[in-house]
Structure formats: C-alpha cells, structure tokens
N, C-alpha and C positions, 0 to 999 in steps of 0.2 A: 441376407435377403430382407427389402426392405419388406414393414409389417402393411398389410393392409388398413387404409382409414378407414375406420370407423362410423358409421352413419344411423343416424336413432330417427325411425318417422312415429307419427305420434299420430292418428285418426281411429277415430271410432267408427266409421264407416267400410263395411268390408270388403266393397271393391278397393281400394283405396293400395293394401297391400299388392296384390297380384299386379298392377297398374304400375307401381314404382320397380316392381321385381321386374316385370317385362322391359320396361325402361334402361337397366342398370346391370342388365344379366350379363351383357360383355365384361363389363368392370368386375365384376363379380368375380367372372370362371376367368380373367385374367390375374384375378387374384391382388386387384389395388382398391375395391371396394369389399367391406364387410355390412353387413343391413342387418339391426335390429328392428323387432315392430315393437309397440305398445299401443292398447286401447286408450286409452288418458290420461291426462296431465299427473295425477296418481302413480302409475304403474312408469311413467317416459322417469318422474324424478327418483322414482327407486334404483333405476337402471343407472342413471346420470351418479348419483352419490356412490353408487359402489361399482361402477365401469368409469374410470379416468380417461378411458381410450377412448372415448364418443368424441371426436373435433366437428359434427356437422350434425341437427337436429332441425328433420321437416316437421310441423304442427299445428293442427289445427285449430281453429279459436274454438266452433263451438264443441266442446265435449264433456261428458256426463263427470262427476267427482269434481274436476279442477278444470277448469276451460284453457285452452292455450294465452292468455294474456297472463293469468296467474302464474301457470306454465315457465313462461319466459322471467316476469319477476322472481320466483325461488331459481331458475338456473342463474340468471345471472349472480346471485349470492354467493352461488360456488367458486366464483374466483378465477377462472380457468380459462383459455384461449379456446372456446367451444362458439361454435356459428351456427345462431338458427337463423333458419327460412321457413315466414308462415307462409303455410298452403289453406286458402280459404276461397269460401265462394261470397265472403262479405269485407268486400273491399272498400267501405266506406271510409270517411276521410278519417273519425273519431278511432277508429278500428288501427290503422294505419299511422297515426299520429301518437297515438295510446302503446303500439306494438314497439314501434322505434326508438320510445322513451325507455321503454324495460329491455332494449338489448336485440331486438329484430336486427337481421343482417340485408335481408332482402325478402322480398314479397312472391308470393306465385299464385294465380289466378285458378280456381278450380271453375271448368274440368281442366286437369293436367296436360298439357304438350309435354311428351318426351324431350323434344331439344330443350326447351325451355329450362326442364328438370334436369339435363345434365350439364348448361350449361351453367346454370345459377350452383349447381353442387363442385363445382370444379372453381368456382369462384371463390365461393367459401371455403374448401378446402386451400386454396392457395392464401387468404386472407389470415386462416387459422395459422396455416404455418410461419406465415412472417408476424403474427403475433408469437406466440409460441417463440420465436426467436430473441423476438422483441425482449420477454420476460428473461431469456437464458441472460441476453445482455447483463441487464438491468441485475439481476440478479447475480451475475458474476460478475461486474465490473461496479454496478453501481457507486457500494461504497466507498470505492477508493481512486475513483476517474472522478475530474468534471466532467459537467454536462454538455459540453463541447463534444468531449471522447465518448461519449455513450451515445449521443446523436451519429456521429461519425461513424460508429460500429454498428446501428441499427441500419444505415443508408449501404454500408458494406457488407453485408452480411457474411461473404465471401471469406472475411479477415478472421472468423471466427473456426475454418476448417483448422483440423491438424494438419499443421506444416508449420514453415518460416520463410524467411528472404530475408537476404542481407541489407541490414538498411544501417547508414551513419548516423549516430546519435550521441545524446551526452548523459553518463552513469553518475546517478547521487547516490553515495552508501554514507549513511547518519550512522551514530552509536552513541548509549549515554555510557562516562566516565564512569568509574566504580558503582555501577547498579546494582549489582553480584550483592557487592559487599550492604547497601543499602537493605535489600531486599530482605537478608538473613537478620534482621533488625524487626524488621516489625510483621504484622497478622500479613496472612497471605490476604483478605481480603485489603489490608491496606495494598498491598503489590497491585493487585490487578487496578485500584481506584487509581492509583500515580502510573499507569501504562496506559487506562484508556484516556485519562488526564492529557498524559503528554504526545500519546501514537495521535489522539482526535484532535489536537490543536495542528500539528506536524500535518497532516493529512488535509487538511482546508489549507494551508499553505498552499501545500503543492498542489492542491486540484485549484488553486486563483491562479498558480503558473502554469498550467496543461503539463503537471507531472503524470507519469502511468505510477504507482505503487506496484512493483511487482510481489515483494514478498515484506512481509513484518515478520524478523528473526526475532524474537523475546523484545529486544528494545532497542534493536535496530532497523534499520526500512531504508528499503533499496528503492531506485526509483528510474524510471528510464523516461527522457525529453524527446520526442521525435518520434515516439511509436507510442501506440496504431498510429498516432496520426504522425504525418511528415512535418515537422517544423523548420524554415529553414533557418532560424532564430533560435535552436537548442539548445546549445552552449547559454545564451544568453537568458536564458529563461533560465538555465538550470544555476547561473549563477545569482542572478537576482534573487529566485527560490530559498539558496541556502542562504544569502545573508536575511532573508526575512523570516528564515527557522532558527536561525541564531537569535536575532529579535524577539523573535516569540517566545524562547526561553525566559524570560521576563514574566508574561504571562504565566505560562506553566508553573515557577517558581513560587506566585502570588501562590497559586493553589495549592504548592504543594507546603506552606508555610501554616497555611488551613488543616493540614493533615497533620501536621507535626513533625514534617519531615526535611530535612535540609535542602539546600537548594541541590538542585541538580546540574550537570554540566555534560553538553553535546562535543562532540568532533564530528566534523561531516570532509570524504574525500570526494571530490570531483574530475572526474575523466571523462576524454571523448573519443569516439572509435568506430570503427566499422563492427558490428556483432551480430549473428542469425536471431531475429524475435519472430516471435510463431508462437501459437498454441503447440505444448508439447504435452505428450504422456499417451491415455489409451482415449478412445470414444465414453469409456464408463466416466473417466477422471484424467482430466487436463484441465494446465494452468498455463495464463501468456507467461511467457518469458523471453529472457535473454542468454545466450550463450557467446561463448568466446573470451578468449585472453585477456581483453579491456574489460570484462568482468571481473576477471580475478587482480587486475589490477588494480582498480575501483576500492576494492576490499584491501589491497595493501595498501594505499595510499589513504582509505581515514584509518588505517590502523596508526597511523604514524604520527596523525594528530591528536592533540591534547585538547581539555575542557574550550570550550569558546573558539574553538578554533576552525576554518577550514581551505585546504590546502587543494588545490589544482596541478590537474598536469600543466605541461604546457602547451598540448592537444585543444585545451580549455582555451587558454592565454591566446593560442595562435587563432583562433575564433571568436570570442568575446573577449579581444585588451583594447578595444575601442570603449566597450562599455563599462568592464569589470575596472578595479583600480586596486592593484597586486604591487605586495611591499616586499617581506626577506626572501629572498632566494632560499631551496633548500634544495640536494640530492640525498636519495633513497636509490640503496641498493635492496631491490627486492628480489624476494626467493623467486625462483623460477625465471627470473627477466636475465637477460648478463649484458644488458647496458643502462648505466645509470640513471636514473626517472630523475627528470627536472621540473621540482614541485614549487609553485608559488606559493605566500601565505595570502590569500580573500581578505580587503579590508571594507570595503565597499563595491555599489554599482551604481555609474550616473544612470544618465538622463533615459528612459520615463521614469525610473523605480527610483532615485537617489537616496539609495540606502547606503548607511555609512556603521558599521561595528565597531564600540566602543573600543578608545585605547587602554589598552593595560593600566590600572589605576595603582596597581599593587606595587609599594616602593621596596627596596631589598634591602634590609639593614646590615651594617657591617657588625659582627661579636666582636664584644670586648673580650666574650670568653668563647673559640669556637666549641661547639658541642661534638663528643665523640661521636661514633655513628660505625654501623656496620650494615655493607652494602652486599646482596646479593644479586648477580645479575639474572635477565630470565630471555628464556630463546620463545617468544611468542608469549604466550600465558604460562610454560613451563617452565619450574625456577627451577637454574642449573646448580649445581654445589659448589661453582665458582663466587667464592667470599673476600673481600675486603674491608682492611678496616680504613676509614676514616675521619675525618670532622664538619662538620656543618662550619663554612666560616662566614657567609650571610645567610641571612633569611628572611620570607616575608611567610604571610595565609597561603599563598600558592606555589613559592618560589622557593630553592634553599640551593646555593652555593657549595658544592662539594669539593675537599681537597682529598685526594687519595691516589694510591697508585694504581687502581683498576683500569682495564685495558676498556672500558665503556667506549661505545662511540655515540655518534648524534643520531638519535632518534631510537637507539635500544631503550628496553624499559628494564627498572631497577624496581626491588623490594627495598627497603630504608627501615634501619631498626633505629630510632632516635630514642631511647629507653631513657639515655642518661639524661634527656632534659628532664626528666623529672624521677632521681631515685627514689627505687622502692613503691612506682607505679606501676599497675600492668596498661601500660597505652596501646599495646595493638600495634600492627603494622603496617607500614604506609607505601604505596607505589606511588614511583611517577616515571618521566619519561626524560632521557637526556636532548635538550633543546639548546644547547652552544658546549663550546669545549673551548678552554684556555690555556693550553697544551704545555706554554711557556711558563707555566704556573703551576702547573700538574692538578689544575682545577676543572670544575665542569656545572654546569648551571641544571636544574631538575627541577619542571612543572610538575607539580604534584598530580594524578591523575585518583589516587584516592586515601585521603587523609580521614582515619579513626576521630572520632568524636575526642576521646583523651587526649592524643594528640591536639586537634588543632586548639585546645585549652592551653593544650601546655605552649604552645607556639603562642597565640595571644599573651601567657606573661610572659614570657621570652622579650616580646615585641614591646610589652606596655615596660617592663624593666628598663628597656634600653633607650628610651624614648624621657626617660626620667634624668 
C-alpha cells in the first residue's frame, strides 16, 4: 500500500490549522494525505531534519522565532525534493521575488480558498515526485551514463519500473590481462589507485559513445549500445567505442608508469543480439540490466582475446563492416553454443571516428639455441594436470614460438615454465593464449597474456643476445 504524502503547514495563527484540515479531510480519511502543523519557522525546521517524509511545506512569512523567508532558506539547505508553498497575506513584489529565490514552489493568497489549496498541494506533490525521480536517476545512472541517457531517463521515467523488453543491441565486455597477478605485487591502496585510474578513463569513453555501463567486475566492465536509449547505429558506436578504449590504454599506461607499475594490457569482445534489458531485482534493490545468451557470449568471445586486442562477432561485422575495418578471421568453439562463433580481429573505424590500432611492432626472433620449456594446459582459469614438454624456438616481449607435441588448440590458454632461460633463477610463471598453429611443424605461436617481471628480464637478454 502506497504510503501517504506528507504535508508540514507552518502558521502561527490559530485558525489557520482547522482551515487547512477542513480543506484536506477527504485526502486525509482516504488516507493519501498525512498533515503536520507547526507554529514557526523554529519548530517547521525541527520537524523537516528529522521527518525525511515531508514532500510539501505551506508557510508563512510573517512568524514569531524565524519568519517563513528564513524558513525557506534553511529548508532548501537540506538537499531534498521537498515543495513549499508560501501562504500569506503579503504578497508584495520584494516578498515574492525574495520567496522564489530561496526555493518558493508557488504562492497562495491569505484568506485561503479551498480549491485553490488543494489544487496548488497536488501540484507540488506531483512536482516533488518527478524530482524525487529525477535524483533516483541521477544518482543511479549518473556516473556511468552520458548525459544524453540521463536526460532520456528523466523524460521516461516509465524505463525506470521493474521490468524489461526485448530490445537489439550491441554487448562490449573489456578485461585487463594478468591484473590478478599485478595486484598481488603491490599495496592494496596502490590496486584501487590503478582501477579508478583505468575504470575512470574506460568510462568517459563510453559515455562520448552513448555506452550504458552495466556492471564493473573488479577490472572488467560490461557495457550495453542501444539501451535505455534505442540506437539505430549500435554496433557502430560500440565499435568505434572499443577502438578508442584500446587508445586510451596509452593514457592509462602514462599513469600507471607514475605509480610504479608496469604497463597494462586490455582485451575487449564485441557482440550483437537480441537480449531482455529492464530494471531487474526487488523494489528495495535493483539494477539495469541485460539478459540472454548474447550475454554469455559477449563474455566468451573477450575471453579469447589477448592484451590489445578486440575480437567481434560477426553479428558486429554484419552491422558495422561499412564502418569498422576487420583483418584475421578466427572461430571459437564456445562452451554452451554447438556452432562455431565467427570472430573478426578490430583494427580500426572510418569515417566520423577514423581510428585506427597500432600494428604489432614486436618482431619474433628465431634461437640459435631453442629454450626447453614445460607447458601446462588450462580449461578456463583452471590448470588441468595435462603437461608437456617443450621448446621455445622464437621469441619476442610478447610472442614465443612453441614446438611440442601438446594437443593445444587456437585460442586455449597455456601456463609456460621457461625456468631454463635462466638456471638457477626463481622466474615465476608465465600465461598466455595459443593464437596460430603450424600443425605441419608441430609448432604453435603464444601471446603472452601474463609475463613475471623475472621473466620478461630474462627474455630481453634472450633478445639483446641474439640481436649481437
């Protein structure tokens, strides 16, 4: 049952009460009005700081302690979707001009007219509420929408009930590369400085391309194109979006060089699809979201990519390949799907946004001497007890050439014990991700996805050796 509003009048004069109760007594015994009184401005702001529930406040200027103009300046202080209405019999302009600057909603002439009073108290009640609204927005969306979407969601207000409706859009799920492993390295207060670092650069992106942020996972962030608001240019926005969050890593990086801390490296997957978005959960606690299948895809498809990289369906492709400009083919067999996902790699987007992602700089050197090596494969982030051994027979900073007879295929990820480049070191161990296969060779190519600090020393003389 909805609660009754709240109504605080404020006069020192003692007909004044009986006057508004006769007025109001329907609302009352139907039980959609509740009436406070107070003598003055005194006793109205006592009531105001510890009753939250007062949305509408009648008042008069002149009264004994604190007059109603003072009145109105300390309530407006309080922050709050609260509507008064001065009730006076001095309606002068200075009065009037004075009242409207400190937060007056509307004026009412003493002696009272009934309609008059119920119809100005039905105004402000209705004014309070699409304030009150206004603030839930703002306050739940603000930070992580433009201002576009928070305009849109204040003119809708509707979008905000619990529910959903199927709407087509396009899914961005970012992830930073070996963060885990960064994080257990340094102060927790360094962690959060390198998260709000990189989530707050990430997040002015997507709100310059009318992304929604649905969720920030630790260092990942989901993002949905086309809701709340309909875009019929999703796809498009959402690929322009990631190559200008791949860009930005640059930025990020600067800072995070300031902290002491190595550079970092994103994968972002891109998908588009039909999925229910709605407010979901209870009236206490709900959050927008998205549901459906193309969600869970979203999430396999940037699993699959490596630092700098990001990969599209081809949902993406068949809606933005006029604007996007997509290089290697790839398929992904993912869990739960049982037909093959045809993933593009993102190298750029023309014309308005002509952004374009560096090409691979990193060259792969051949060993004079390969390095042994022992490969463990892993199902997800869980490393199975499946081991082999083999050698490193190129390598670069991000790249290594594997020969071995492990059953690896393209785009599983591998744990790499490279120890022997440097005996009698403890170097740590290193992940990365299989990105080709050269089957006729029994070799296979692996983007490092997180290289130990000892490690990539010991690969720089590796590098600088071979190079001599």
């Amino acid at each position: 049952m909805k609660s009754p509003a709240k109504i605080l009048a404020v006069d020192d004069e003692p007909d004044v009460e009986p006057l508004i109760r006769q007025g109001l007594r329907q609302y009352v015994d139907a039980g959609e009005y509740e009436i406070a009184f107070a003598g003055d401005g005194v006793e109205a702001l006592d009531i105001l700081e510890h009753d939250s529930s007062v949305v509408v406040m009648l008042t008069d200027l002149k009264m004994p302690r604190m007059d109603g103009l003072t009145l109105l300046a300390r309530a407006s202080d309080l922050n709050r979707p609260l509507k008064s209405v001065v009730v006076t019999a001095y309606g002068d302009i200075d009065n009037i001009r004075t009242a409207m600057n400190r937060g007056a909603f509307d004026f009412l002439m003493k002696p009272l007219r009934l309609d008059d009073l119920r119809t100005t108290i039905k105004k402000a009640l209705n004014a309070a509420g699409q304030q009150k609204q206004a603030e839930f927005v703002r306050a739940t969306f603000g930070r992580y929408l433009s201002d576009e979407v928070v305009r849109s969601l204040l003119e809708r207000p509707e979008t905000l009930e619990l529910g959903g409706e199927q709407r087509n859009v396009s899914l961005l799920m970012s992830d930073l590369r070996g963060f885990s492993t960064i994080a257990e390295r340094v102060s927790p207060e360094t962690v959060v400085r390198m998260l709000n670092v990189y989530l707050g650069r990430m997040a002015d992106i997507i709100a310059e391309h009318g992304g929604t942020i649905l969720e920030f996972i630790g260092d990942a962030i989901f993002v949905v194109f086309g809701a709340p608001i309909p875009y019929d240019d999703h796809a498009v926005r959402a690929v322009a979006c990631a190559t200008a969050m791949q860009l930005g890593m640059e930025g990020v990086n600067a800072e995070m060089k300031q902290l002491g801390v190595r550079d970092l490296e994103m994968g972002i997957g891109l998908h588009a699809g039909d999925v229910i978005v709605g407010n979901i959960g209870s009236m206490r606690r709900a959050k927008y979201a998205a549901v459906g299948s193309h969600v869970n895809l979203v999430g396999r498809i940037e699993s699959s990519t490596v630092g700098g990289q990001i990969l599209a369906s081809q949902d993406v492709v068949d809606i933005a390949g006029h604007v996007g400009r997509f290089g290697q083919q790839l398929t992904l067999m993912a869990k739960g799907f049982t037909d093959p996902i045809r993933l593009w790699e993102l190298e750029g987007v023309g014309p308005p946004y002509n952004l374009s992602l560096p090409a691979e700089a990193d060259a792969v050197v051949e060993l004079a001497s390969p390095v042994p090596c022992e490969i463990t494969l892993l199902d997800g982030k869980v490393v199975s007890e499946e081991t082999c051994a083999g050698h490193v027979v190129s390598l670069s900073s991000s790249t290594a050439v594997i020969r071995a007879d492990c059953a690896a295929e393209q785009m599983s990820n591998l744990r790499i014990d490279m120890s022997a480049m440097a005996p009698g070191e403890k170097l740590g161990e290193t992940y990365g991700k299989v990105v080709a296969l050269v089957p006729e060779r029994g070799e296979f190519s692996v983007r490092f996805t997180d290289v130990p600090g000892a490690v990539s020393s010991a690969i720089e003389s590796i590098l600088a050796a071979a190079a001599q």
